[in-house]
mmCIF file of the N, C-alpha and C atoms, coordinates in Angstrom:
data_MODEL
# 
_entry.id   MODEL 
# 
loop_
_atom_site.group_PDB 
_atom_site.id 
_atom_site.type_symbol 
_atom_site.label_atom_id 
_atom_site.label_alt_id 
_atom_site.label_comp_id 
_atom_site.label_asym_id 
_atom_site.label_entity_id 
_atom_site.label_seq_id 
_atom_site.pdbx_PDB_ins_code 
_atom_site.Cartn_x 
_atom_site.Cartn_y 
_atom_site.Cartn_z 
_atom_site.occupancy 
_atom_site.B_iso_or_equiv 
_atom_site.pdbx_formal_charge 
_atom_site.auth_seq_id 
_atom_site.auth_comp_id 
_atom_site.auth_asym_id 
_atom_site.auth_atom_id 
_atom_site.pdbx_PDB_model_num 
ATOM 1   N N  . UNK A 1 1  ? 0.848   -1.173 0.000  1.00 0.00 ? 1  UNK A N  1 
ATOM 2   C CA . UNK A 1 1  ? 0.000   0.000  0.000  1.00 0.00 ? 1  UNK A CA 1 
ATOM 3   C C  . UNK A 1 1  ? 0.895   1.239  0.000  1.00 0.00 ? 1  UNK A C  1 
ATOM 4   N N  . UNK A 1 2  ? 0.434   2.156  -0.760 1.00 0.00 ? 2  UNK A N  1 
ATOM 5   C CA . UNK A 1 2  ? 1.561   3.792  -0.654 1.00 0.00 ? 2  UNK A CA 1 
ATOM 6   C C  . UNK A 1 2  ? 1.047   4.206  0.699  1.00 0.00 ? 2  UNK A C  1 
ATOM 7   N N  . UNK A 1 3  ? 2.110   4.886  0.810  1.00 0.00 ? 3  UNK A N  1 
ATOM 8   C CA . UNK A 1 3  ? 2.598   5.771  2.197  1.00 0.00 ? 3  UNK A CA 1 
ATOM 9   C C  . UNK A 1 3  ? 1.434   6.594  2.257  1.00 0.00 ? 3  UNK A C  1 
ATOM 10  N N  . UNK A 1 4  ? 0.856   7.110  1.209  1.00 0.00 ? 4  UNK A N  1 
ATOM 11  C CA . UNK A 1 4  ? 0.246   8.440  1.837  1.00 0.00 ? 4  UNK A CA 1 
ATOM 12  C C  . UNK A 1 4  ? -1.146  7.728  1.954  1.00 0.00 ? 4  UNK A C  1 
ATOM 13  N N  . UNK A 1 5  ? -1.450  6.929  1.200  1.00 0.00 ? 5  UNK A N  1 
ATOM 14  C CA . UNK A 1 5  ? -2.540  5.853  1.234  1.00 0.00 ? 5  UNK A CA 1 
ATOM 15  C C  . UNK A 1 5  ? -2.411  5.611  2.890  1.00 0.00 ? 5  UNK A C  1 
ATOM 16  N N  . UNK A 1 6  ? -1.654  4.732  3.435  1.00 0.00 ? 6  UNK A N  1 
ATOM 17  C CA . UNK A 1 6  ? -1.727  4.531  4.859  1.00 0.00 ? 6  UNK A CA 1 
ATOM 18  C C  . UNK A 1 6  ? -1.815  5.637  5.494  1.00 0.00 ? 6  UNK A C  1 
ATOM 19  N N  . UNK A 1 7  ? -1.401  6.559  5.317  1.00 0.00 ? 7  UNK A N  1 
ATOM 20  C CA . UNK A 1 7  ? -1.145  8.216  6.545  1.00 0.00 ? 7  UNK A CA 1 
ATOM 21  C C  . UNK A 1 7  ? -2.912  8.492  6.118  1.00 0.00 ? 7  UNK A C  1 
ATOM 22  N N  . UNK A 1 8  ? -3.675  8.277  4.897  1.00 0.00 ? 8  UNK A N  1 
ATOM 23  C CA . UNK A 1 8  ? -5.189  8.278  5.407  1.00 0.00 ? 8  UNK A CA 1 
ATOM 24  C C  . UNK A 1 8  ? -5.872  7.711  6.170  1.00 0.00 ? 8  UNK A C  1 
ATOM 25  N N  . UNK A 1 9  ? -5.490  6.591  5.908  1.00 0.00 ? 9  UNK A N  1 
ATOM 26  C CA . UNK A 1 9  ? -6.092  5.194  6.284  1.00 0.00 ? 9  UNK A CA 1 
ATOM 27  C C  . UNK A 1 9  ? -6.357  5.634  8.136  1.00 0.00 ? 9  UNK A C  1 
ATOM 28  N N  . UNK A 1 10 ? -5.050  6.086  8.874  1.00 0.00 ? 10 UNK A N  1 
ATOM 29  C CA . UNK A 1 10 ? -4.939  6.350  10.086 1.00 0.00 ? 10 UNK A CA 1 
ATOM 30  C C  . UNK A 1 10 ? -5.910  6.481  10.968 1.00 0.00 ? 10 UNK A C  1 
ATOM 31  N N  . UNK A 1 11 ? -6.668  6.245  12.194 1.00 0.00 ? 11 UNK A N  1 
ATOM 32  C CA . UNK A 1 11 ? -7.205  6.846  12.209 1.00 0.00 ? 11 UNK A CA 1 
ATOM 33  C C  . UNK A 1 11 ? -7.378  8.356  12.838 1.00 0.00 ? 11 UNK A C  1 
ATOM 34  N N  . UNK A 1 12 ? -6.385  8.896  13.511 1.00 0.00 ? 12 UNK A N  1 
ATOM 35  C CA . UNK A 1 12 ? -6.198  10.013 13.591 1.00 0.00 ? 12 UNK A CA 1 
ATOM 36  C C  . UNK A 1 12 ? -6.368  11.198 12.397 1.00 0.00 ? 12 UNK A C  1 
ATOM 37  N N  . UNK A 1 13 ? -6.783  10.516 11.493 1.00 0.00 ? 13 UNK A N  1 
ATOM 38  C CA . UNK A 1 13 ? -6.934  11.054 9.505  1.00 0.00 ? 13 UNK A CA 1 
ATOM 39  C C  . UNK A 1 13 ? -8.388  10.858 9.978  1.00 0.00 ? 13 UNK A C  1 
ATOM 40  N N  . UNK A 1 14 ? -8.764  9.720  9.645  1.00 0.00 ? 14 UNK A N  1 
ATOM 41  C CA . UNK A 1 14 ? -9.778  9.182  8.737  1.00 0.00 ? 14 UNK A CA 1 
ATOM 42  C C  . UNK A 1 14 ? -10.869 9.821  9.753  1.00 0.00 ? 14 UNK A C  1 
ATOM 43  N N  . UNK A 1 15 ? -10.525 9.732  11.190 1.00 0.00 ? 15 UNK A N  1 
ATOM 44  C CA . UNK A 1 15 ? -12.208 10.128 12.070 1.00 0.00 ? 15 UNK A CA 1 
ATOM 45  C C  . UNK A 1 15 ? -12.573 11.544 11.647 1.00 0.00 ? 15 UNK A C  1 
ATOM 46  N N  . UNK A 1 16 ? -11.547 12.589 11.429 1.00 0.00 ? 16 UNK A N  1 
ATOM 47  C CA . UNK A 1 16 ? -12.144 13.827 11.249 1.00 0.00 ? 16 UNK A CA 1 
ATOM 48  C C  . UNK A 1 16 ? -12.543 14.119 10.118 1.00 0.00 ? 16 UNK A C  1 
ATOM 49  N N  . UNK A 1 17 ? -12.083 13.381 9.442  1.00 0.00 ? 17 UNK A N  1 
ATOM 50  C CA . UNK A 1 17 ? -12.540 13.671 7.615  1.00 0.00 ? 17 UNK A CA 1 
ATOM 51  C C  . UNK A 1 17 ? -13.807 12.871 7.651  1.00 0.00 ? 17 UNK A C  1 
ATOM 52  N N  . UNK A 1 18 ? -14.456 11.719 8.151  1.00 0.00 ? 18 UNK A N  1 
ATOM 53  C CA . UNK A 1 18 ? -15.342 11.249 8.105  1.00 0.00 ? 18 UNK A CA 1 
ATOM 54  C C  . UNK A 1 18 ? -16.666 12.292 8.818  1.00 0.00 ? 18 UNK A C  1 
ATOM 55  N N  . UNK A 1 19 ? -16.061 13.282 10.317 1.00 0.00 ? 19 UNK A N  1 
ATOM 56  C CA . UNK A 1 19 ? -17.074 13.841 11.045 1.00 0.00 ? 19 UNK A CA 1 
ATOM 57  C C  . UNK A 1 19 ? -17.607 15.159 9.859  1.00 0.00 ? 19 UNK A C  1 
ATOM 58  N N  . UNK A 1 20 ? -15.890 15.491 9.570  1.00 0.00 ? 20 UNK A N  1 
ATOM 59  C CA . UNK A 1 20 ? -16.524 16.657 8.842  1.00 0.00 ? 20 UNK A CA 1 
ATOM 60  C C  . UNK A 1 20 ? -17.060 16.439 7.718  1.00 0.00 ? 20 UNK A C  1 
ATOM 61  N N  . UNK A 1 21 ? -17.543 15.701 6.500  1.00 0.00 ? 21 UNK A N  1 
ATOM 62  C CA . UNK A 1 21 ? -18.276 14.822 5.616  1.00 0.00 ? 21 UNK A CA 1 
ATOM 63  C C  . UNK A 1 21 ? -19.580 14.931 6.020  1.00 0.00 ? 21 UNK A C  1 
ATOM 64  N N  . UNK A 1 22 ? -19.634 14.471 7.401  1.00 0.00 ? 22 UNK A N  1 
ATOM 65  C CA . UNK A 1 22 ? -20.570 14.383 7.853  1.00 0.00 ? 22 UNK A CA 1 
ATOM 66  C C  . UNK A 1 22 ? -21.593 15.361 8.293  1.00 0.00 ? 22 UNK A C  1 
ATOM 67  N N  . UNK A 1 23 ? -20.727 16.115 8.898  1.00 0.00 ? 23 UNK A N  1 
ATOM 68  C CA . UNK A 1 23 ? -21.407 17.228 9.183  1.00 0.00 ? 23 UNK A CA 1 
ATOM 69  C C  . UNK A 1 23 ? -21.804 18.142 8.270  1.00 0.00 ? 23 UNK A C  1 
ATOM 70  N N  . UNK A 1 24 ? -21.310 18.132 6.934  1.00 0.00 ? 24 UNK A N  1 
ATOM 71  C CA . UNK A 1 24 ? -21.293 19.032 5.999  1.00 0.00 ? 24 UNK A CA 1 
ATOM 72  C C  . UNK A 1 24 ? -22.837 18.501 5.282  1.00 0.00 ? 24 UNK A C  1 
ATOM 73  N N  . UNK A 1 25 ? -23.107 17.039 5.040  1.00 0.00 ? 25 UNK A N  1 
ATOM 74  C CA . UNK A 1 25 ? -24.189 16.581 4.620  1.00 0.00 ? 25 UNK A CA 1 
ATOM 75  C C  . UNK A 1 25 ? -25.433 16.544 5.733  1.00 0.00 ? 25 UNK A C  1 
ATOM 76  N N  . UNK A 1 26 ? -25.236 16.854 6.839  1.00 0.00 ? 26 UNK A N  1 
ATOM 77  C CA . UNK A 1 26 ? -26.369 17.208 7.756  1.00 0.00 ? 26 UNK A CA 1 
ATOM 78  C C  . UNK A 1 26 ? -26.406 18.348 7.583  1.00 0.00 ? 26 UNK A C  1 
ATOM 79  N N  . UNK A 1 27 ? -25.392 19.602 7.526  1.00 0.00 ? 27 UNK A N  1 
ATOM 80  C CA . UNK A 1 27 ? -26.026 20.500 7.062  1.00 0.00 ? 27 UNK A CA 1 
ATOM 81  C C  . UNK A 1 27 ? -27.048 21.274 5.643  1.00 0.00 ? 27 UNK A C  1 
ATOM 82  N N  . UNK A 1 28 ? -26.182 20.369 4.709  1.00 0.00 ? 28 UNK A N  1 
ATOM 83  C CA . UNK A 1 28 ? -27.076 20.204 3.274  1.00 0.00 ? 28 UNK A CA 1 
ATOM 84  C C  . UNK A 1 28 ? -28.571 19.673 3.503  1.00 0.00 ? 28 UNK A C  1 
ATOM 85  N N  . UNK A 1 29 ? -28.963 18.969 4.460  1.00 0.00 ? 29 UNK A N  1 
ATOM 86  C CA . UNK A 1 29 ? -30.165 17.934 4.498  1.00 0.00 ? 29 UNK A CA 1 
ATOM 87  C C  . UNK A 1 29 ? -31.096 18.773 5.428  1.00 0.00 ? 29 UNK A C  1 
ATOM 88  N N  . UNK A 1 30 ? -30.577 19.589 6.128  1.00 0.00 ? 30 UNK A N  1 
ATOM 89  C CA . UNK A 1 30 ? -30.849 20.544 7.192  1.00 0.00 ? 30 UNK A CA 1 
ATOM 90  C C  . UNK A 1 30 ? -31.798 21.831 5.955  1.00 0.00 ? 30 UNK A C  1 
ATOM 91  N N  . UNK A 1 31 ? -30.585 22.183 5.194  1.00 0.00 ? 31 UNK A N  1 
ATOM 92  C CA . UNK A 1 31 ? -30.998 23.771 4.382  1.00 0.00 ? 31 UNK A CA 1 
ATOM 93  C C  . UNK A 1 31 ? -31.916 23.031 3.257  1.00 0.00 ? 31 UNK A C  1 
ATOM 94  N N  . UNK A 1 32 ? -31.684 24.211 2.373  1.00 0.00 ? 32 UNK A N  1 
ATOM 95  C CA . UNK A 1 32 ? -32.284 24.060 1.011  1.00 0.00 ? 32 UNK A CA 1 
ATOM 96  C C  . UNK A 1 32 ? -31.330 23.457 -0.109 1.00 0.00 ? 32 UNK A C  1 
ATOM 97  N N  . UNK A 1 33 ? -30.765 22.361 -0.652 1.00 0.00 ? 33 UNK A N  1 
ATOM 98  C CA . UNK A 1 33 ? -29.617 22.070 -1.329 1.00 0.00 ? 33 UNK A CA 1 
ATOM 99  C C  . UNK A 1 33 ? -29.883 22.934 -2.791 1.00 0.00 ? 33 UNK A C  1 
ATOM 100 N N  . UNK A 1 34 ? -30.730 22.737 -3.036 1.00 0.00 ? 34 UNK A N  1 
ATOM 101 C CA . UNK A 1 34 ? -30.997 23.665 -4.440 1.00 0.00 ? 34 UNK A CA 1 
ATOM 102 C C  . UNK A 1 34 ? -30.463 25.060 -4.037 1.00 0.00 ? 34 UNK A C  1 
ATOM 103 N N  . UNK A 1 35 ? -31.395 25.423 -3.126 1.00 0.00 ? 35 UNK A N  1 
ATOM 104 C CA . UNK A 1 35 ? -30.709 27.140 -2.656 1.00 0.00 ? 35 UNK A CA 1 
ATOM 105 C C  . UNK A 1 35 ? -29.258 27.284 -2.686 1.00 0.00 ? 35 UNK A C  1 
ATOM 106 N N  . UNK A 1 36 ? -28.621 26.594 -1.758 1.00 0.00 ? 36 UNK A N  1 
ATOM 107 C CA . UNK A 1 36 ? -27.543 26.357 -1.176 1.00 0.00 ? 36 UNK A CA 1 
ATOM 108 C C  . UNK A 1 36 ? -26.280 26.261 -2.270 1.00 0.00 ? 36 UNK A C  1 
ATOM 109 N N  . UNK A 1 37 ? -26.276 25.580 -3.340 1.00 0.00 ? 37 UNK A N  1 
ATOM 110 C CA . UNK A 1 37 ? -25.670 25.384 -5.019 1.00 0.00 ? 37 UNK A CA 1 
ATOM 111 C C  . UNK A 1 37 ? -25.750 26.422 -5.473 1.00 0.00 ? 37 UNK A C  1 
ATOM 112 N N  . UNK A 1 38 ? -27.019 26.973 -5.648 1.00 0.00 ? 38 UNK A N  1 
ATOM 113 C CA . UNK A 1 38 ? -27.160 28.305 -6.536 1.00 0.00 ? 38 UNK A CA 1 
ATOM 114 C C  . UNK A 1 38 ? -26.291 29.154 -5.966 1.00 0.00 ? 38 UNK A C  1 
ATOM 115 N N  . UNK A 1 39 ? -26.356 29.511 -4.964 1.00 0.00 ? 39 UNK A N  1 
ATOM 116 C CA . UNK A 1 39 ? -25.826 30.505 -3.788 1.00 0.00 ? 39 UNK A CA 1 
ATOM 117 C C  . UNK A 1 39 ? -24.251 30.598 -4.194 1.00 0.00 ? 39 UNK A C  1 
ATOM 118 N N  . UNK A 1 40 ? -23.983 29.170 -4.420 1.00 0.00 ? 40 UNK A N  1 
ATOM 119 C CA . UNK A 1 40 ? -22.374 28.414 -4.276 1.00 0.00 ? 40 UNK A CA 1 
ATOM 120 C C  . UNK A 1 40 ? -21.964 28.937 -5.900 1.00 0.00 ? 40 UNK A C  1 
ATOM 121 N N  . UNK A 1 41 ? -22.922 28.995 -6.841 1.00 0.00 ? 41 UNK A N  1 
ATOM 122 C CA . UNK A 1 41 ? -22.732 28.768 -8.170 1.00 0.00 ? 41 UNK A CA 1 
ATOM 123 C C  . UNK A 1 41 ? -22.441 30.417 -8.491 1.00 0.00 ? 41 UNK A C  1 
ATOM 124 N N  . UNK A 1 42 ? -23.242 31.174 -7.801 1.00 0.00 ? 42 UNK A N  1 
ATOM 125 C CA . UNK A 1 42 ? -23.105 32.432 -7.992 1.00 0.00 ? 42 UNK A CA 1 
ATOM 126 C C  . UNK A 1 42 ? -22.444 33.484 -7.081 1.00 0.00 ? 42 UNK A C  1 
ATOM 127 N N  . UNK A 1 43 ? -21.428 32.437 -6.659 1.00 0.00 ? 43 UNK A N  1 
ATOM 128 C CA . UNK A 1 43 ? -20.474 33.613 -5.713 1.00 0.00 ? 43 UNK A CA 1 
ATOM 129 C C  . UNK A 1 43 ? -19.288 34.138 -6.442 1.00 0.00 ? 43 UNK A C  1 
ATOM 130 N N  . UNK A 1 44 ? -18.993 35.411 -6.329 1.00 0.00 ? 44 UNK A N  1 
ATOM 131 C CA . UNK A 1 44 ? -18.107 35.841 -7.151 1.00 0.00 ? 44 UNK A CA 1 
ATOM 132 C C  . UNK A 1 44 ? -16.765 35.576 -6.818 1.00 0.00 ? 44 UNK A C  1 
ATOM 133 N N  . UNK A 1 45 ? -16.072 34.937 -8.280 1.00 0.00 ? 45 UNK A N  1 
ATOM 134 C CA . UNK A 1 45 ? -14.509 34.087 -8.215 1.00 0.00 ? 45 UNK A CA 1 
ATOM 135 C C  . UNK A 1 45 ? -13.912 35.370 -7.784 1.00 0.00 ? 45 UNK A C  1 
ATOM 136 N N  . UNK A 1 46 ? -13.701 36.426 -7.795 1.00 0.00 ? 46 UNK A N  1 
ATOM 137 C CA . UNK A 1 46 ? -13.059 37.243 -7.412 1.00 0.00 ? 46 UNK A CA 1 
ATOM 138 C C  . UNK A 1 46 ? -12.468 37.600 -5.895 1.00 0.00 ? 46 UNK A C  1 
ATOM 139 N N  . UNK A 1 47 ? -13.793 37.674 -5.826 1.00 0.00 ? 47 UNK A N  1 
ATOM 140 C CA . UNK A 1 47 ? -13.684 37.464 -3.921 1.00 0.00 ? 47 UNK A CA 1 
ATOM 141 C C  . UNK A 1 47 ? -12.375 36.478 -3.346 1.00 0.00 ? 47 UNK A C  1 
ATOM 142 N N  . UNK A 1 48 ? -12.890 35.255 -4.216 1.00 0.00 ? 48 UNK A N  1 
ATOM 143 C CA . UNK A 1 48 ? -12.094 34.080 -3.901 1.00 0.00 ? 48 UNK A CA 1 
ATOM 144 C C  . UNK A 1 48 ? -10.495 34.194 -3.780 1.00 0.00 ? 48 UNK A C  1 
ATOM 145 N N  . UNK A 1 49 ? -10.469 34.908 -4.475 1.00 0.00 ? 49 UNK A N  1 
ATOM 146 C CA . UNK A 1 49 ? -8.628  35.363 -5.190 1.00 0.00 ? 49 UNK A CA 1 
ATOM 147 C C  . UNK A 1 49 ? -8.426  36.729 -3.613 1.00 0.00 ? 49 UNK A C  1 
ATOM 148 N N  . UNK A 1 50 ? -9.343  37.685 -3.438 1.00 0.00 ? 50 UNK A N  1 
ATOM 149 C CA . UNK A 1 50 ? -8.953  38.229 -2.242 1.00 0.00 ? 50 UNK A CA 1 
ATOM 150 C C  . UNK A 1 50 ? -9.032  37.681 -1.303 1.00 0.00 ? 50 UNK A C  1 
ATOM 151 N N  . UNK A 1 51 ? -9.878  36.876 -0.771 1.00 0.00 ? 51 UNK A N  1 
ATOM 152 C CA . UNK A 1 51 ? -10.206 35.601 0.564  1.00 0.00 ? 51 UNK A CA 1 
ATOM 153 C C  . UNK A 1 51 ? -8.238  34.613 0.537  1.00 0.00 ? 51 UNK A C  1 
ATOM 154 N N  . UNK A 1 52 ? -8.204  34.608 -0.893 1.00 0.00 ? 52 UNK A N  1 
ATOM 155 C CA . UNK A 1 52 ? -6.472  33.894 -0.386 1.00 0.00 ? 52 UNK A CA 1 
ATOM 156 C C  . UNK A 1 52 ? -5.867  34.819 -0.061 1.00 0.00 ? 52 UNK A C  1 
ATOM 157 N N  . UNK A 1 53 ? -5.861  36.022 -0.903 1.00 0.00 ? 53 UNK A N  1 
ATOM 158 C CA . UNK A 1 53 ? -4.376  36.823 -0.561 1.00 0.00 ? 53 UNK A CA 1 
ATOM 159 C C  . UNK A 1 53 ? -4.121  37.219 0.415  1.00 0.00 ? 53 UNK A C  1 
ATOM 160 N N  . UNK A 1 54 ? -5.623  37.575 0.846  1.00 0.00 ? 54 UNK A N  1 
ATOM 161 C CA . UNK A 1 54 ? -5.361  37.888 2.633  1.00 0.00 ? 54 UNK A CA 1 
ATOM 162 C C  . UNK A 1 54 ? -5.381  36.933 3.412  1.00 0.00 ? 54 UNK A C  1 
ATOM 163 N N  . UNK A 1 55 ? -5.676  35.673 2.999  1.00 0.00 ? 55 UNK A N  1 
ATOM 164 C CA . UNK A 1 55 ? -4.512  34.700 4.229  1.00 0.00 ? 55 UNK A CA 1 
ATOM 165 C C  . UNK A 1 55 ? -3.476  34.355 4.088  1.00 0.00 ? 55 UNK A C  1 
ATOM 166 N N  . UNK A 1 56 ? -3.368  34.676 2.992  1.00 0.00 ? 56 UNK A N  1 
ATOM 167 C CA . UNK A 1 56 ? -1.481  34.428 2.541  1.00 0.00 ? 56 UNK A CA 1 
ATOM 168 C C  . UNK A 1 56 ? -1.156  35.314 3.447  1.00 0.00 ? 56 UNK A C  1 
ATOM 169 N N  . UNK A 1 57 ? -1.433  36.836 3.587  1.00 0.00 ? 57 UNK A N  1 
ATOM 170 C CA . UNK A 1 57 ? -0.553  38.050 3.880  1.00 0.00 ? 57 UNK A CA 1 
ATOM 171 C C  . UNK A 1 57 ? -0.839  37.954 5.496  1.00 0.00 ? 57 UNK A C  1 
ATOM 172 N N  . UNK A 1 58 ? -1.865  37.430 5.765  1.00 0.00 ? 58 UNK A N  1 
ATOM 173 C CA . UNK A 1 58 ? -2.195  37.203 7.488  1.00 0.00 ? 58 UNK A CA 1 
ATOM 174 C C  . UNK A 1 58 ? -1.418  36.217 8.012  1.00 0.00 ? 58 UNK A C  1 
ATOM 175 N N  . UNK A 1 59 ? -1.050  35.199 7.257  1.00 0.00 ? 59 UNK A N  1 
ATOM 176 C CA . UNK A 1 59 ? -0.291  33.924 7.546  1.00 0.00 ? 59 UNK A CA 1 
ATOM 177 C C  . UNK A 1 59 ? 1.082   34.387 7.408  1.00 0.00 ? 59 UNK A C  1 
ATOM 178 N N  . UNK A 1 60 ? 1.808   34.786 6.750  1.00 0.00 ? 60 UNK A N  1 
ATOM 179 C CA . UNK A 1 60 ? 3.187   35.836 6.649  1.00 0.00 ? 60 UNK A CA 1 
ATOM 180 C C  . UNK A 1 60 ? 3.160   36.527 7.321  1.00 0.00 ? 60 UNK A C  1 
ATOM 181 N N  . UNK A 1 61 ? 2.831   37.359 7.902  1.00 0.00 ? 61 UNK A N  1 
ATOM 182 C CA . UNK A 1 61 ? 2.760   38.475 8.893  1.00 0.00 ? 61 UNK A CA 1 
ATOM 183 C C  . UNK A 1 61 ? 2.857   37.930 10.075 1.00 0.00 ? 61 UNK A C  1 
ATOM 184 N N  . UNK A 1 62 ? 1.717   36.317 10.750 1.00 0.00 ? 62 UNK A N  1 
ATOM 185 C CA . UNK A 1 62 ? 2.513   35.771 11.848 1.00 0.00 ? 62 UNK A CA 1 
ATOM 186 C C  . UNK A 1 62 ? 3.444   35.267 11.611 1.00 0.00 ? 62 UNK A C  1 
ATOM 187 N N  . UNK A 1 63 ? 4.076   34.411 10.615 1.00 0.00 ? 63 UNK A N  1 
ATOM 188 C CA . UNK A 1 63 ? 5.207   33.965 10.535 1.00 0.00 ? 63 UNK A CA 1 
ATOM 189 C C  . UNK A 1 63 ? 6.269   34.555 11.300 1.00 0.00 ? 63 UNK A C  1 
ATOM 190 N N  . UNK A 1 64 ? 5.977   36.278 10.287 1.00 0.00 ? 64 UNK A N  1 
ATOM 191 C CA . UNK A 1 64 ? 7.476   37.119 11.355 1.00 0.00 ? 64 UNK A CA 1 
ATOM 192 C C  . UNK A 1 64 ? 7.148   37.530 12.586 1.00 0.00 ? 64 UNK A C  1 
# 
């Protein structure tokens, strides 16, 4: 089996990726999933590109 294959497998890996999965589809089942897509479909990519840069520049800044 590959290495990184096992470092999933773990379960110190696998329980939180399974809760948060989880939790993410109780919240979908919870809302409106149609709403919820659209919402997702029509958020502006732009944003997205400032949402990194400023954690790049927040994450550098603690660094030093």
């Amino acid at each position: 089996m590959a290495r990184g294959l096992k470092r999933l497998f773990r379960p110190n890996t696998l329980i939180p990726l399974v809760v948060v999965v989880g939790a993410i589809a109780l919240l979908f089942s919870f809302g409106n999933p149609a709403r919820i897509l659209a919402q997702m479909e029509s958020f502006n990519r732009i944003d997205l590109v400032w949402i990194f840069l400023l954690t790049v520049v927040y994450e550098a800044i603690r660094f030093l």
